[in-house]
NUMARNU-46299 format. One line per 4 residues: number of its first residue (from 1); their letters; for each residue x, y, z of C-alpha. Coordinates in steps of 0.05 Angstrom, whole numbers, plus 32768, in hexadecimal, padded with zeros to 4 digits. Example, Ala and Ser with C-alpha at 12.3 -4.5 7.8 and 13.67 -1.06 7.14 Angstrom:
<rs>
1 = AS = 80F6,7FA6,809C | 8111,7FEB,808F;
</rs>
This chain:
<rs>
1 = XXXX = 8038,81F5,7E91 | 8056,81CE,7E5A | 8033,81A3,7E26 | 803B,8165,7E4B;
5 = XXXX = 8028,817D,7E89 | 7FF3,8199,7E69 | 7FE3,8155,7E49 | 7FF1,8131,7E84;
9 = XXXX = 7FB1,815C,7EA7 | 7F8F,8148,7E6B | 7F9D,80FB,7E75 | 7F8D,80F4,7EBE;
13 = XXXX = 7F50,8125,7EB3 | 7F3A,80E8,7E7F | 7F43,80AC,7EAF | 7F1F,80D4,7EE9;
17 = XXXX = 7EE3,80DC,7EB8 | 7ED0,8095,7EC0 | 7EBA,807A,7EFE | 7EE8,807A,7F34;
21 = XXXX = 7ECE,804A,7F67 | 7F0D,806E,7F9B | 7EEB,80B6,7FA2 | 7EA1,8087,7FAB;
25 = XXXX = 7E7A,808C,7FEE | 7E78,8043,800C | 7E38,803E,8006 | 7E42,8040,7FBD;
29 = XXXX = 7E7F,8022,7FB3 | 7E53,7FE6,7FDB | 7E20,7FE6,7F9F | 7E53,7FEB,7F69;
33 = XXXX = 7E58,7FC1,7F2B | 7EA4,7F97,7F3B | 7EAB,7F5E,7F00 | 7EE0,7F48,7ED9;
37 = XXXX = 7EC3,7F4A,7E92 | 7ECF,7F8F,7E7D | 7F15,7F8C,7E99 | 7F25,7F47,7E6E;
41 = XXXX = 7F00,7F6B,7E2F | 7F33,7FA9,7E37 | 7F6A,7F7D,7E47 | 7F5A,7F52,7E06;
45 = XXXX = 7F55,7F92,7DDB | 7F9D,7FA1,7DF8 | 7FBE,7F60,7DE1 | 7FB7,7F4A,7E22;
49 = XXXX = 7FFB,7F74,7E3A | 7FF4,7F50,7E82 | 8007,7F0F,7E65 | 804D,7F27,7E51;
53 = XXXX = 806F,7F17,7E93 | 806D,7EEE,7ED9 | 8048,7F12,7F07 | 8046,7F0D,7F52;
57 = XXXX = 7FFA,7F1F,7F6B | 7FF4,7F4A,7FAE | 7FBE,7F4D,7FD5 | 7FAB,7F59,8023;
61 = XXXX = 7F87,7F8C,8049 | 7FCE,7FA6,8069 | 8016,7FA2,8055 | 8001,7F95,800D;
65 = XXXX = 8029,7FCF,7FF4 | 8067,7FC9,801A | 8066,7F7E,8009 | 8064,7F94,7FBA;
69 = XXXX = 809E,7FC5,7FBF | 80C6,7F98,7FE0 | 80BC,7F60,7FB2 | 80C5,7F8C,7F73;
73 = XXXX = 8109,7FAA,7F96 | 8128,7F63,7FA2 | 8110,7F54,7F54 | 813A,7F93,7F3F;
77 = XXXX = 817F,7F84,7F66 | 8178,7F42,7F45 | 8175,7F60,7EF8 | 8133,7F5E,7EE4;
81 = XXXX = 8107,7F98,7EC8 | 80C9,7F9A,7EFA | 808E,7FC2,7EF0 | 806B,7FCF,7F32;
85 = XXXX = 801D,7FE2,7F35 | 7FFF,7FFD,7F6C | 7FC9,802C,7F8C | 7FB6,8067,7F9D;
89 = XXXX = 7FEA,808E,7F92 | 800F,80C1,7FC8 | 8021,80FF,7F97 | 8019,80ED,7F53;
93 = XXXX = 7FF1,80C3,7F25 | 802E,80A1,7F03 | 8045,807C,7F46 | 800F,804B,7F3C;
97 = XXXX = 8038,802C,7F02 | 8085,8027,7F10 | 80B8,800B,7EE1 | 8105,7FF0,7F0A;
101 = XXXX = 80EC,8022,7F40 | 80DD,8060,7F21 | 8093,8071,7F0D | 8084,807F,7EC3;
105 = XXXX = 808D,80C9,7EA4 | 804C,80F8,7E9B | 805D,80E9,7E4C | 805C,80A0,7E53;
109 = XXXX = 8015,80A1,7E79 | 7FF6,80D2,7E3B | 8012,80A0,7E08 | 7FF4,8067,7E2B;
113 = XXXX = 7FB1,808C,7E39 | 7FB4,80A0,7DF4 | 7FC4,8057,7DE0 | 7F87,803E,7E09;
117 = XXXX = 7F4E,8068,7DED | 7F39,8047,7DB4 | 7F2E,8003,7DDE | 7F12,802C,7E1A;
121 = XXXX = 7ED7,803F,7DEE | 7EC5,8000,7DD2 | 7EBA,7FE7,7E22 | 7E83,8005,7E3D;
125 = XXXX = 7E83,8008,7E8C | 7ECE,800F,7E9D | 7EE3,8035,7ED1 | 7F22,8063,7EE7;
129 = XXXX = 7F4B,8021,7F0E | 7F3A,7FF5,7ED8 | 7F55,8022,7EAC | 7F96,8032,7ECF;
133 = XXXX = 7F9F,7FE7,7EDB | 7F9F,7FDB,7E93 | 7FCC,8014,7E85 | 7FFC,7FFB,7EB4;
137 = XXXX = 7FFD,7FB1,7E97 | 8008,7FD3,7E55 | 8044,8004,7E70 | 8065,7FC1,7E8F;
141 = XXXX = 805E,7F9F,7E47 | 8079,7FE1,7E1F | 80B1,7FE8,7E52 | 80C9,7FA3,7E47;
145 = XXXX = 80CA,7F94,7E91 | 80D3,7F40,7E9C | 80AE,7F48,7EDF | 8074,7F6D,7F01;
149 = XXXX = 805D,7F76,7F4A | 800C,7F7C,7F46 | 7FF3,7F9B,7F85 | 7FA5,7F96,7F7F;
153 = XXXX = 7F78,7FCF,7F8D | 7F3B,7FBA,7FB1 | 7F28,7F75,7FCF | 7F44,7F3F,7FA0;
157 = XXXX = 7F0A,7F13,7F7C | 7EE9,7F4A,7F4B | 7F2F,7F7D,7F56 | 7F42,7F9A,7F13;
161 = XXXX = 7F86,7F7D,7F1E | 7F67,7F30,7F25 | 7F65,7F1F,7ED1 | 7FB8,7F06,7EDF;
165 = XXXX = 7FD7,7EC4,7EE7 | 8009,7ECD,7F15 | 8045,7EA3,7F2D | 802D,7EAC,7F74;
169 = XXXX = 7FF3,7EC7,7F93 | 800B,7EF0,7FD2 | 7FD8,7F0A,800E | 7FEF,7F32,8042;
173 = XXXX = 7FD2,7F40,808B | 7F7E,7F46,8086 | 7F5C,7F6D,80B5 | 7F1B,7F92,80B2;
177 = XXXX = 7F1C,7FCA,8079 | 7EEA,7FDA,8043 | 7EAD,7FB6,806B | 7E77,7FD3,8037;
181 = XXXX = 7E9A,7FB1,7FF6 | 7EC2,7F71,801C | 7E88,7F60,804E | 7E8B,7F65,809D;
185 = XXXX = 7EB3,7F29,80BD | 7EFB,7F15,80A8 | 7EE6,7EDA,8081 | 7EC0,7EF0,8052;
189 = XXXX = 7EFB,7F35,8049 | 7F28,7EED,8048 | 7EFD,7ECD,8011 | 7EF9,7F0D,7FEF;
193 = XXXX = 7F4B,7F15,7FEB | 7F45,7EC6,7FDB | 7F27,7ED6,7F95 | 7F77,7EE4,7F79;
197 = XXXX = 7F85,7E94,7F8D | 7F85,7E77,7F49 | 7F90,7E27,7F34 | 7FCD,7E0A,7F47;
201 = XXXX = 7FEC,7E4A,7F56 | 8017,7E51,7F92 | 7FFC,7E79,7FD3 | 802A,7EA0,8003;
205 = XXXX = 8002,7EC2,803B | 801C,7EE9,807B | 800A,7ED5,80BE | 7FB6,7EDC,80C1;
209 = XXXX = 7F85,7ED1,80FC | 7F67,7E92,80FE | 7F24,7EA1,80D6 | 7F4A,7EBF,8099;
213 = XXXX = 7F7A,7E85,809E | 7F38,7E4F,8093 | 7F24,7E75,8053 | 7F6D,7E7E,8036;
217 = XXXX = 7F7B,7E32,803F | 7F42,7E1A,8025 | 7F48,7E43,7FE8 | 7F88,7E28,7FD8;
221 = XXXX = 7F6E,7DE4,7FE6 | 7F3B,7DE2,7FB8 | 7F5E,7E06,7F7F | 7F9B,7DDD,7F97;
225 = XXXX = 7FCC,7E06,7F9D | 8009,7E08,7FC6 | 8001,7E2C,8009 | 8040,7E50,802D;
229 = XXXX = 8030,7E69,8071 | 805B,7EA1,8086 | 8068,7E9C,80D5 | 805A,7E4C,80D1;
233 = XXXX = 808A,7E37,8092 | 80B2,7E6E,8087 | 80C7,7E88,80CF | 80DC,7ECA,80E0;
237 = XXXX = 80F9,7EF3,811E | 8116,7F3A,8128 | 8163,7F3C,812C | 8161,7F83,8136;
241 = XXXX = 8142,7FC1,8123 | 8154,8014,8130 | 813D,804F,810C | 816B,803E,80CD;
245 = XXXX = 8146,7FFF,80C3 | 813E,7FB6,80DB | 8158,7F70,80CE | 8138,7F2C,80D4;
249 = XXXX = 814A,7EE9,80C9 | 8124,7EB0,80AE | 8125,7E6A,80AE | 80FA,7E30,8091;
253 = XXXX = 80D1,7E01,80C6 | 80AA,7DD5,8083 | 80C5,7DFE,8046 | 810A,7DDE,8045;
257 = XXXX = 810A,7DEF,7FF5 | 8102,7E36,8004 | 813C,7E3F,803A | 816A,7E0D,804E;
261 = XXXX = 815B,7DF1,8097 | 81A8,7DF5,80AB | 819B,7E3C,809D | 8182,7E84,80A5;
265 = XXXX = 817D,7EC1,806E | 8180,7EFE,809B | 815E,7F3B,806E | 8169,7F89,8080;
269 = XXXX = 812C,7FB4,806C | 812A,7FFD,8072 | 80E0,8002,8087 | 80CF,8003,80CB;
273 = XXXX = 809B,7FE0,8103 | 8093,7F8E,8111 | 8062,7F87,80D4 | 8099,7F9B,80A2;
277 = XXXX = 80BB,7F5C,80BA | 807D,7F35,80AE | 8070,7F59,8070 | 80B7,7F4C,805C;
281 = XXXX = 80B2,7F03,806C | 807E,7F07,8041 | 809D,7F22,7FFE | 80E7,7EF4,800D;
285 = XXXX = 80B4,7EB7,800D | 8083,7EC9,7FCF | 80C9,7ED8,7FA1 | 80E1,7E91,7FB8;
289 = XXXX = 809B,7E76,7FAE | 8093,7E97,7F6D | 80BA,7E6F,7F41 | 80E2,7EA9,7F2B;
293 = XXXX = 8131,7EA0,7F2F | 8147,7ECE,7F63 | 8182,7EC4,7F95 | 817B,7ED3,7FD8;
297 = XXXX = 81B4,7EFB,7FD6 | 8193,7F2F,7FA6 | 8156,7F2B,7FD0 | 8187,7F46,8005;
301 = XXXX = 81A6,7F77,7FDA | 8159,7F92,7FC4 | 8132,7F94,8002 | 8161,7FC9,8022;
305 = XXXX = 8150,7FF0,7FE3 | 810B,7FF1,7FF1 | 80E7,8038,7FE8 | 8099,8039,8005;
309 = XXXX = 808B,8080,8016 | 8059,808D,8053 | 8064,8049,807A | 8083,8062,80B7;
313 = XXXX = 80AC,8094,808E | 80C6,80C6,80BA | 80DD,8100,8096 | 8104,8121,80D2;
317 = XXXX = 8118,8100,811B | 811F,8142,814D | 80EB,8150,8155 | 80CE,8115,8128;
321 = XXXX = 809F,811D,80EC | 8080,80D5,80D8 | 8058,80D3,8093 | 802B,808F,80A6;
325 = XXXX = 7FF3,806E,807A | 7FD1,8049,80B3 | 7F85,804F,80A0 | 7F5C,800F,80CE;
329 = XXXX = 7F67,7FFA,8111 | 7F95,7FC8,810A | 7FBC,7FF3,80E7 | 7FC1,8024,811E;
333 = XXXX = 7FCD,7FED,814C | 8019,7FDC,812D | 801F,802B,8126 | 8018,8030,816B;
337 = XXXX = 803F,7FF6,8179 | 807B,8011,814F | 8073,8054,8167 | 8082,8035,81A7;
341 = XXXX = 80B6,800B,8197 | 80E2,8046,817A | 80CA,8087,81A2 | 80B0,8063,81E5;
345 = XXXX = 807E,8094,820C | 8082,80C9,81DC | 804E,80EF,81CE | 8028,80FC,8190;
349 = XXXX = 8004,8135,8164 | 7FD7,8110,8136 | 7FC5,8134,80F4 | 7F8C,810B,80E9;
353 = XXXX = 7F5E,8101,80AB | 7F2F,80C7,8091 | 7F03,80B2,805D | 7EBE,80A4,8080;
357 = XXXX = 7EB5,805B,8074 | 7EED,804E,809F | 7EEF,8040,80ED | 7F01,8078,8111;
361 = XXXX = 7EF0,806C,8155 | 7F19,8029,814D | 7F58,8047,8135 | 7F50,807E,816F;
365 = XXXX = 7F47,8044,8199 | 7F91,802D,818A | 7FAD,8071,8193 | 7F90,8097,81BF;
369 = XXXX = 7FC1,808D,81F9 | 7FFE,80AA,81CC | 7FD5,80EC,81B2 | 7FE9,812B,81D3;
373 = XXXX = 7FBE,814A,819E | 7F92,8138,8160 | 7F97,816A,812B | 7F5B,8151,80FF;
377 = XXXX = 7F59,8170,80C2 | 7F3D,815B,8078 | 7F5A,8149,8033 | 7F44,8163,7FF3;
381 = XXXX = 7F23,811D,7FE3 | 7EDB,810E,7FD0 | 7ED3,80DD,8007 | 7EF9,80F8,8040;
385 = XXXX = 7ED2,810A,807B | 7EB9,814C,8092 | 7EE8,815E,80D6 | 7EB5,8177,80FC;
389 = XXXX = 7E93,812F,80FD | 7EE4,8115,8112 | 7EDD,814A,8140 | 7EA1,8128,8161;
393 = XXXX = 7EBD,80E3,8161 | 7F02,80FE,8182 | 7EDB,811E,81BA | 7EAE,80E5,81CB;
397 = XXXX = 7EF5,80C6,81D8 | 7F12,80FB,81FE | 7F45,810B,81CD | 7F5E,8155,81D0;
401 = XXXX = 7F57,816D,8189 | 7F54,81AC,8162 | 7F3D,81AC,8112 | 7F5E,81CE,80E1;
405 = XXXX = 7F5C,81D6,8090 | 7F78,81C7,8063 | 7FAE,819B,8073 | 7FEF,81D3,8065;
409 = XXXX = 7FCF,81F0,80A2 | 7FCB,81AD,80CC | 8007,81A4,80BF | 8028,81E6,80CD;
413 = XXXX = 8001,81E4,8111 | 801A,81A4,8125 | 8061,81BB,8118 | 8054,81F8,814A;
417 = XXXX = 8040,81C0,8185 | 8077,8195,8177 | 80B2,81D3,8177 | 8090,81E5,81BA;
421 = XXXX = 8099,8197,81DB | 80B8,816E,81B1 | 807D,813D,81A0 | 807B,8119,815C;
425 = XXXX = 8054,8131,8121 | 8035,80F0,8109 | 8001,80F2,80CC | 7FD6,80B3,80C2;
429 = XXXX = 7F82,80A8,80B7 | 7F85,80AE,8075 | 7FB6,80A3,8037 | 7F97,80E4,8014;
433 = XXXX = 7FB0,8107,8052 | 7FEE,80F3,8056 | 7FF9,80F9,800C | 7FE3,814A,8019;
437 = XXXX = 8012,8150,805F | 804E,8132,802D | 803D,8168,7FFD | 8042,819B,8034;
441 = XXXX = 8078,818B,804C | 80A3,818A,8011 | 8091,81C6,8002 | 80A5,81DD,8046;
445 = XXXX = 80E7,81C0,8043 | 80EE,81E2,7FF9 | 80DF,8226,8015 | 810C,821E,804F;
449 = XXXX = 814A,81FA,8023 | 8182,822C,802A | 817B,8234,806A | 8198,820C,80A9;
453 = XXXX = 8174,81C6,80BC | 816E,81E2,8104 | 814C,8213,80EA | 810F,81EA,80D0;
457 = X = 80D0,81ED,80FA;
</rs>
């Protein structure tokens, strides 16, 4: 191992020895401390780094991610330098803090770790996210970028990310998701996203069920800010869509300012399923929102660019391999949709994994009539749940399943089924999953490299 690898161990083996509210139980995470006064202290002991450059604020319970990439692509075609935070990561630490669409080396994290520690001790209290959000603020500011993409973490009101003033304030689809910490209907999850609204601050917000909607509104209202429906003022429709990608056109019913209403912008996005559309909607309306100068013609140039790894990523087509970070029900409601829409009535083998605060029986629920098999199996996280207890759930719904660990294994039997019929490997349940089927896979592919594609299993 080299120094800097060895350094690099050294770094992340520093931020993981705070608190890391991610590898927390719910019903811990539900008692933690969240406030913003340690992360405003660290950020003031910084210089305040965050403060450097116009930042567009993402949050949402789905499609938050994919909404960030896409607007930090579309920033990069047209010439600026954007950082791009966001969480967890897939493989490595470092893709939490990207810089023109390339994360930061193993070096640069140990000089800003390393860069950190003197301020880090004089905060007591701080934990591992608050930490890395700092760091990544800090990376933006060192790297000279003139723009950032904030996804936040958690929630939205007490998220580390939640000390900016943005240009916009984005929120994406809200469903149910982290009950224990956000509360138990969708308006008080809504209020709880509603906490990045600041004062006179434009809103953008995707399409949202009625009793979000109420709480997002009235947010905006009474820190009056300017509120951008996407589906109502910025309309959107599929033009067409295939396994290379999809293209939709938009036009402006009340937002005459942000698209001409003699015309349409038609977008191409490589990412796949009717909530990319949405979610693209989304990120074409918050850069015209923001303030920012950007034409639409390098938003068209920057959104086929896109690169968001495990949304509907399917790493072969015959028989296909899909890499899928679906982790609620809703979620698994617009995978089974798009599995639909592109392989209609095939079947699939489910290497499944989740963290046990999530609903399992609800995203079984959504998929059950598309599983030939459910290969439950377990990541090596803190909080992901035992299969055996998966196990039980899956039989109460009269799912076939089989368990098997670790996840190499999972996947390796799931490739055995699918040679035999031709079913799709699909992982989803969990990110930390999916992140460990990724890693087995490339290494698959590296050990078979030199030898024919038909060859793969």
């Amino acid at each position: 191992m080299t120094d800097i690898e060895t350094a690099y161990n050294k770094a992340l083996d520093y931020l993981y020895s705070f608190v890391d509210y991610s590898l927390k139980h719910a019903s811990e995470l539900a008692k933690a401390e969240f406030n913003l006064d340690r992360m405003f202290a660290l950020m003031e002991e910084l210089g305040n780094p965050q403060n450097a450059y116009p930042i567009l604020h993402v949050a949402g319970t789905k499609g938050k991610g994919s909404v960030s990439a896409l607007c930090a692509s579309a920033l990069r075609a047209a010439g600026y330098r954007v950082g791009l935070y966001t969480s967890p990561h897939l493989l490595d630490y470092v893709e939490r803090i990207q810089v023109n669409g390339e994360p930061i080396s193993h070096e640069e994290l140990v000089e800003l770790v390393e860069e950190v520690k003197p301020a880090v001790l004089r905060i007591p209290f701080l934990t591992t996210f608050e930490i890395t959000t700092a760091l990544g603020f800090l990376a933006f500011a060192r790297q000279g970028c003139n723009a950032a993409v904030i996804e936040v973490g958690l929630g939205g009101r007490l998220d580390a990310t939640n000390i900016v003033m943005p240009k916009v304030s984005v929120i994406t689809s809200l469903s149910y998701d982290h009950m224990a910490v956000l509360g138990d209907t969708l308006a008080k999850i809504a209020s709880e996203k509603a906490g990045i609204i600041k004062e006179g601050i434009p809103v953008v917000s995707a399409p949202q069920k009625e009793e979000a909607l109420e709480v997002l509104e009235r947010a905006a209202k009474l820190k009056d800010c300017r509120f951008i429906l996407v589906g109502k003022d910025i309309k959107f429709e599929k033009i067409e869509s295939s396994l290379d990608g999809q293209t939709l056109g938009l036009s402006a019913s009340s937002e005459p300012s942000l698209i001409d209403a003699a015309r349409r912008v038609e977008l191409k996005i490589p990412l796949l399923g009717n909530h990319q559309l949405e979610n693209a909607a989304t990120a074409y309306t918050a850069l015209k929102v923001s303030g920012m100068p950007i034409s639409d013609e390098a938003i068209q140039k920057g959104f086929p660019q896109v690169k968001w790894r495990a949304r509907f990523e399917i790493v072969r087509r015959d028989p296909p391999v899909i890499f899928d970070s679906a982790h609620n029900a809703d979620s698994f409601a617009k995978l089974s949709e798009t599995l639909e829409e592109y392989f209609p009535g095939k079947q699939v083998l489910l290497i499944f994994g989740a963290s046990e605060d999530k609903n399992i029986p609800g995203m079984f629920a959504e998929m059950k009539p598309r599983i030939r098999k459910l290969i439950v199996t377990r990541a090596d996280h803190p909080r992901a749940l035992e299969a055996e207890k998966i196990v039980g759930l899956a039989n109460q719904a009269g799912i076939p399943n089989e368990a098997i660990t670790p996840v190499e294994s999972a996947l390796a039997r799931a490739l055995e089924f699918s040679a035999n019929d031709g079913s799709i490997v699909l992982s989803a349940g969990s990110i930390f999953v999916t992140a460990e089927v990724m890693q087995a896979w490339n290494n698959l592919e590296a050990s078979l490299r030199g030898r024919k594609p038909e060859a793969i299993p």
